[in-house]
N, C-alpha and C positions, 0 to 999 in steps of 0.2 A: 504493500500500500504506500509506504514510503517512498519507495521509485518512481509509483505511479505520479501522486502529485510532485516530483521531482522535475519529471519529464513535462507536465502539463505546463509549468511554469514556465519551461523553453518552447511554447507552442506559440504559435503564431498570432501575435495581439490584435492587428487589424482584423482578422478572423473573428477573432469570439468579442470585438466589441460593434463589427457589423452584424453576428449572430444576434445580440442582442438589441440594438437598435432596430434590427427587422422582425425581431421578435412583437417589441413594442408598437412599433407600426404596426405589423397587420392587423395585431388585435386592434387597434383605433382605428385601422380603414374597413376591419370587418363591421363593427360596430357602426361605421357613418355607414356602409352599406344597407346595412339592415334599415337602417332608419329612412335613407334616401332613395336608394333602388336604382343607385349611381353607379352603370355598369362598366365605365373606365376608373372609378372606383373599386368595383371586384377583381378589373384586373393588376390594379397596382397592390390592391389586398391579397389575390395570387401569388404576387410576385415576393412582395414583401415574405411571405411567409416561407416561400419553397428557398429564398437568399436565408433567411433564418435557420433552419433544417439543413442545407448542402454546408453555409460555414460553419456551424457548429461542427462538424462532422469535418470538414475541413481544420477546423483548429485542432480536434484531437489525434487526426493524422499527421498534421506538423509536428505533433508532441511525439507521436510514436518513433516518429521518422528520426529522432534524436536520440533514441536507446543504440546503447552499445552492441558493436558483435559480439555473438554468442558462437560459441563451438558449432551449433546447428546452425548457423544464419551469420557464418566469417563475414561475407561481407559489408552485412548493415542491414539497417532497414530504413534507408534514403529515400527509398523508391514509394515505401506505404503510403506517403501523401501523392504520389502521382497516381495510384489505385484509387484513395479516397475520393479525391478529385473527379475521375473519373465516374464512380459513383453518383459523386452530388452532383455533376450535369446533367445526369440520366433525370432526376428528379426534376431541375428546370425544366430540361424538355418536356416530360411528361404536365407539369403548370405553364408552359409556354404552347402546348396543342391546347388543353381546357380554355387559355386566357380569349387564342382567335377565336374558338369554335362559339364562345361565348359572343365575342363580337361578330360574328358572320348573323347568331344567331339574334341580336340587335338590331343588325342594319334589314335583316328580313322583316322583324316582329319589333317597329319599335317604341319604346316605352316613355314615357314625361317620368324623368326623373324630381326627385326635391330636394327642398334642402341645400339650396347653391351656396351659401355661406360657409354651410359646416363644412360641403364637401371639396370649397376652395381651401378654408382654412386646414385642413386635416392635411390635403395634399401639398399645403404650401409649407407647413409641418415634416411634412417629409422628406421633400428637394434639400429642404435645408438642413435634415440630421441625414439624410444619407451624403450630401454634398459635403458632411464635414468628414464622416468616413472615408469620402472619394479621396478627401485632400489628405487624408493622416494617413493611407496607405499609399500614394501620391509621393509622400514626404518622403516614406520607408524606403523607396523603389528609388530614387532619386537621392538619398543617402548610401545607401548598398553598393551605387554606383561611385562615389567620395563627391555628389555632386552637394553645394553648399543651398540651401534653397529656402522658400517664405512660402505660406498661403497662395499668393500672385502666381510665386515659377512654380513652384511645388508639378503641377499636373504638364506643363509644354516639357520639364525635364523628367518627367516620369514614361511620360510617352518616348522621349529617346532611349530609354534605358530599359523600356519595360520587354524586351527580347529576352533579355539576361536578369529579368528579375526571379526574386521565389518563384516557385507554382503557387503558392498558397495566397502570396501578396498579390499576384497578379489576376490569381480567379477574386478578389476579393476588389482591385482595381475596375474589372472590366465589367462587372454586377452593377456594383455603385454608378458605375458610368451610365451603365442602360439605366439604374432606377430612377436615379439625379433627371437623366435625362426623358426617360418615359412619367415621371411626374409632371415635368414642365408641360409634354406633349399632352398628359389628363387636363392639366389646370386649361388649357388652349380648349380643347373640344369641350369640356363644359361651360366654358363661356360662349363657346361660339354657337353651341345648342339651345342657351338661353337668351342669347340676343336675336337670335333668325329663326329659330325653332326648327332649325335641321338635325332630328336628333337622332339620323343615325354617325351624328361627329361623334359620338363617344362610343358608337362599335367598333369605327374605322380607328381611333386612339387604341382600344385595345388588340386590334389586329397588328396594327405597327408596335405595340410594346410587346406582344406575342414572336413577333418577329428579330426581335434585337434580342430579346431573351435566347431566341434560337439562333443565333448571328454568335452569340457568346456559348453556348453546345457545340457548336462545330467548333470555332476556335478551340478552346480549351481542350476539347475533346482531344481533336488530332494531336494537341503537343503534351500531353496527360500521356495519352498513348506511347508515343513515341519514347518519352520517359520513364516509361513503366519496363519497356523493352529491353529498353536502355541506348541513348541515343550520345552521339558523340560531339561533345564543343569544339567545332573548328576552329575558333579564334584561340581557343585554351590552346590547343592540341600543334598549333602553329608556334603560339607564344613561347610553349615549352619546350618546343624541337630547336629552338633559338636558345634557349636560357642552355639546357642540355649541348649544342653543337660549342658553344663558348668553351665551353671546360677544354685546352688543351689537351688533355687523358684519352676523351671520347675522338675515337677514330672512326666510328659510324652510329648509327640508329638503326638499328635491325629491325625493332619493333617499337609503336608507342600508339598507346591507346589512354585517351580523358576520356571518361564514361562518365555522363550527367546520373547521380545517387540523388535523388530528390533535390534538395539544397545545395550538395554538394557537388565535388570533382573525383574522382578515384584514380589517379595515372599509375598505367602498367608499362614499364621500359625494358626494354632490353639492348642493350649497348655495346660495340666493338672496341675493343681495348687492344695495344699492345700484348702481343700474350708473353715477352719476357719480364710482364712486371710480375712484382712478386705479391703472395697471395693478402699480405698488409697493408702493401699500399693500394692495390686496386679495394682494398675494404675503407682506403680512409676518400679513395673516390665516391663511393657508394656514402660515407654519412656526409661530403659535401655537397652531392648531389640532393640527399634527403632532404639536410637544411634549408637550399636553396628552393626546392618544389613544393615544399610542407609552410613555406612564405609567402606562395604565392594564394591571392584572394579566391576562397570555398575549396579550396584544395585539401582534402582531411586524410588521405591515405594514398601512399604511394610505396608501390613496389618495383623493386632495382633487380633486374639479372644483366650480367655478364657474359659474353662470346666474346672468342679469340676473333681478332682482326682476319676478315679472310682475304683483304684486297679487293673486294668486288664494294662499290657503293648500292645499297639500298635504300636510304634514305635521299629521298627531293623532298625541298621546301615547299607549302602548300601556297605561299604566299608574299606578301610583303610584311618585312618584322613590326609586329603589334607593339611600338615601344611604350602606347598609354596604357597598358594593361598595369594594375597597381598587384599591388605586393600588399599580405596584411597588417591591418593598423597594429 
């Protein structure tokens, strides 16, 4: 029990403080629902809820994904947030077909909603606690990167950086973006229902917030996927074949693999040496190497083998040398 909340403490904060903010939202949009029969209402109530449910579950897969290897599980368990993840999109999706189906079934059959006050208020309540979320995971993604940032940059420098962000920061990033943004889009067709009386503008609001919700399932999804596989950092994987060809000692790269672990990096080398060094010094190559790859930023485990120089090169560079890649604080 003790490890447990050990682990929970290193789980993902933007996670479990959007779980609960969407927590409380939907119960307040369920609740103006019930009362107003505001069906781009139900959908930001949908929405709200099914973001409460995937990060919570999202934040305790960050937590997991920080437990140590085990003799059964050497490698980690890096990867269990990119499965959780996985998981919790399934669940949008499945509140992101309810939300259109809901709206198609609006704009066929549609209804005079009430209540324009509460249900501006409620959702103007919203934009602005899930907009603060947007910006504090915004911050995160745009610090992780060493970028210096405020409320104003926070989100233009999050979007540069959010390629290389967490998974967990990032499904938590691209939610809030849709809900910030699909609240705006409710508060718009409720007004514009109640000034022309075109009311199916709040089916057509929940088909489009239906849709951005599913915009964020495919995203996610495919790099969830690929992460769970296990997919490989090309810029890492560049960056280190440089730091690694530096070492005068190293006479080739025979092998080298960055494999994305959840959060982290795991690099596997194997490297051509002179084969008259002796078996001491190529060991004190191996912990300068160690030092030097075990500095470099989310990189948490790395493993060294040694081959004899055979004269033949193996190694070509992927690229141009990545010299802004940071090293950790």
């Amino acid at each position: 029990m003790k490890e447990i909340f050990h682990l929970l403490k290193q789980g993902n904060k933007p996670s479990l403080l959007a779980a609960i903010v969407n927590l409380v939202l939907g119960i307040v949009k369920g609740v103006a629902f019930f009362f107003t029969g505001n069906v781009a209402m139900f959908a930001e109530m949908m929405h709200s809820l099914g973001d409460a449910a995937n990060q919570f579950f999202v934040f305790i897969g960050s937590a997991l994904s920080k437990k140590a290897p085990t003799p059964k599980f050497p490698t980690g368990f890096g990867r269990v947030v990119n499965l959780v993840c996985l998981g919790a999109v399934l669940i949008v999706g499945i509140l992101a077909y309810e939300t259109i189906v809901e709206g198609i079934n609006h704009i066929i059959h549609p209804t005079t909603s009430t209540g324009l006050w509460i249900t501006i208020s409620v959702l103007a309540v919203g934009v602005i606690l899930e907009g603060s979320v947007l910006i504090k995971a915004a911050t995160e993604i745009a610090q992780d990167a060493g970028e210096k940032t405020n409320p104003l940059t926070a989100i233009p420098k999050a979007l540069k950086h959010l390629k290389n962000a967490k998974p967990a920061t990032k499904l938590v990033f691209m939610e809030d973006s849709v809900a910030t943004g699909g609240g705006v889009i409710a508060i718009i067709s409720v007004v514009i229902s109640h000034l022309t009386g075109f009311e199916a503008a709040e089916g057509i609001a929940s088909i489009l917030i239906g849709l951005m919700m599913f915009y964020v399932v495919g995203t996610v999804f495919l790099e969830n996927a690929r992460g769970a596989i296990g997919e490989t950092d090309e810029e890492m994987l560049n960056h280190i074949a440089y730091l690694v060809s530096d070492d005068p000692n190293i006479r080739d790269i025979k092998r080298l693999e960055v494999i994305k672990e959840g959060e982290f990096l795991h690099v596997e080398l194997m490297a051509e040496v002179d084969p008259t060094l002796s078996f001491a010094y190529v060991d004190d190559i191996r912990d300068h190497l160690m030092e030097i790859l075990l500095a470099q930023k989310k990189v948490s485990r790395v493993t060294i083998l040694f081959d004899e120089d055979d004269g033949v090169t193996n190694w070509r560079h992927i690229g141009e040398r990545p010299d802004q890649l940071k090293t950790k604080d």
